[in-house]
PLY file of the C-alpha trace (Angstrom):
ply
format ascii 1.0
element vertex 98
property float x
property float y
property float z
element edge 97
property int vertex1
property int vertex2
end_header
-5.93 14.57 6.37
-5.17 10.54 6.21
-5.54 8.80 2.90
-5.93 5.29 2.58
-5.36 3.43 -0.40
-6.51 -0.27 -1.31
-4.79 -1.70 -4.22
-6.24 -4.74 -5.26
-4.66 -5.24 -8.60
-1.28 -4.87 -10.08
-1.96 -2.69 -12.91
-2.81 0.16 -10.74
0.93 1.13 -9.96
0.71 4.59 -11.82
-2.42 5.73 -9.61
-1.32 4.55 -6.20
1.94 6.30 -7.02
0.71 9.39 -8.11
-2.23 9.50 -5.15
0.41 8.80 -2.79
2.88 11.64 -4.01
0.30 13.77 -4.09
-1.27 13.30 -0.59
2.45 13.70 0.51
3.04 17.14 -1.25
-0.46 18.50 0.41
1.19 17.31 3.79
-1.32 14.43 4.33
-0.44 11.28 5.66
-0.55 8.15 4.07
-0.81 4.57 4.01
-1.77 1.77 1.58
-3.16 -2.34 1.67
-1.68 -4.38 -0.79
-4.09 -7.66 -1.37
-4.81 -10.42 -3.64
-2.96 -9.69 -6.77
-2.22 -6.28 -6.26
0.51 -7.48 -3.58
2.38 -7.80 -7.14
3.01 -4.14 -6.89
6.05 -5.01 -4.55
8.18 -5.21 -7.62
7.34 -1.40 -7.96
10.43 0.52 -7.62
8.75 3.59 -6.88
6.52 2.29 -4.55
9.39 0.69 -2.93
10.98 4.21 -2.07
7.99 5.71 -1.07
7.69 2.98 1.59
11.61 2.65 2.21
11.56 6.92 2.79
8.72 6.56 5.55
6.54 8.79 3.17
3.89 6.03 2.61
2.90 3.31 4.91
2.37 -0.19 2.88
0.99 -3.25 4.55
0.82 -6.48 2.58
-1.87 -9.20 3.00
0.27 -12.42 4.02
-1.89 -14.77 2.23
-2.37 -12.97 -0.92
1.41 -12.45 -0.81
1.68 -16.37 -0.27
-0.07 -16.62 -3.26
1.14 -13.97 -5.71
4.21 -12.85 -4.47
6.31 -15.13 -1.77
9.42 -14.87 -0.38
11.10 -12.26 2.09
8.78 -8.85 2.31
10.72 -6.19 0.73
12.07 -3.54 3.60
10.12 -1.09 4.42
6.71 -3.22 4.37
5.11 -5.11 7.04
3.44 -8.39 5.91
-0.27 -8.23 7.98
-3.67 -9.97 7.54
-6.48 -8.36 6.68
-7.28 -6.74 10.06
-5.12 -3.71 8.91
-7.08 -3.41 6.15
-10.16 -2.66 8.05
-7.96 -0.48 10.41
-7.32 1.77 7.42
-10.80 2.28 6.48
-11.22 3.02 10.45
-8.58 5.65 10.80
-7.94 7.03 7.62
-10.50 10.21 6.70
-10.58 9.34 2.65
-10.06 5.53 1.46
-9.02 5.33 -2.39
-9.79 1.50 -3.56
-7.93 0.80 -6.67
0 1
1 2
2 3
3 4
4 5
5 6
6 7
7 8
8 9
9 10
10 11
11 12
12 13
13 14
14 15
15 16
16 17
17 18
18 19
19 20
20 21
21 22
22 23
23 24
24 25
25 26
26 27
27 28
28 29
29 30
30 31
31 32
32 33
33 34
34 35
35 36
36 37
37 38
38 39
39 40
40 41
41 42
42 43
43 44
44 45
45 46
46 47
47 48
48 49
49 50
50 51
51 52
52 53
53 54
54 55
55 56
56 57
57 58
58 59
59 60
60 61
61 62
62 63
63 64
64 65
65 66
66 67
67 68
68 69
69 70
70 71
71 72
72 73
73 74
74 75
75 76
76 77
77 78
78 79
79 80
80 81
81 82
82 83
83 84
84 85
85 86
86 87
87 88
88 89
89 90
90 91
91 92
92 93
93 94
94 95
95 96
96 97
């Protein structure tokens, strides 16, 4: 199984978290699009490990970073536009929008 998760707002942090350790404990593989404000979940610690470990892919929208977030990506993110967006809904069996 690949899960896919959109977060498109920054209160979601406790979901995306919890989906993502969850898909990771079943064995899954998983991966997540940060965009428009939800790129603010950057400043999550625990998301931050979860990338930083290699247990959960995160690619950030460049422009809604530009606009919410700025500066240097945090490791263990790749700043993207929103063609890896769509390639999550293409390759991933079960997309989560948040």
């Amino acid at each position: 199984m690949y899960l896919g998760i959109v977060a498109t707002n920054e209160s979601v942090e406790d979901y995306l978290v919890g989906l993502a350790h969850a898909a990771v404990a079943r064995g899954w593989r998983c991966r997540c699009f940060l965009t428009d404000s939800g790129v603010k979940l950057l400043r999550s610690a625990l998301l931050l490990d979860l990338a930083r470990t290699g247990k959960l892919r995160v690619d950030v929208c460049e422009h809604s970073w530009e606009i919410y977030g700025g500066g240097a990506a945090p490791d263990g993110v790749a700043m993207t536009g929103q063609i890896k967006n769509a390639e999550l809904a293409h390759e991933c069996d079960k997309v989560i929008v948040l």
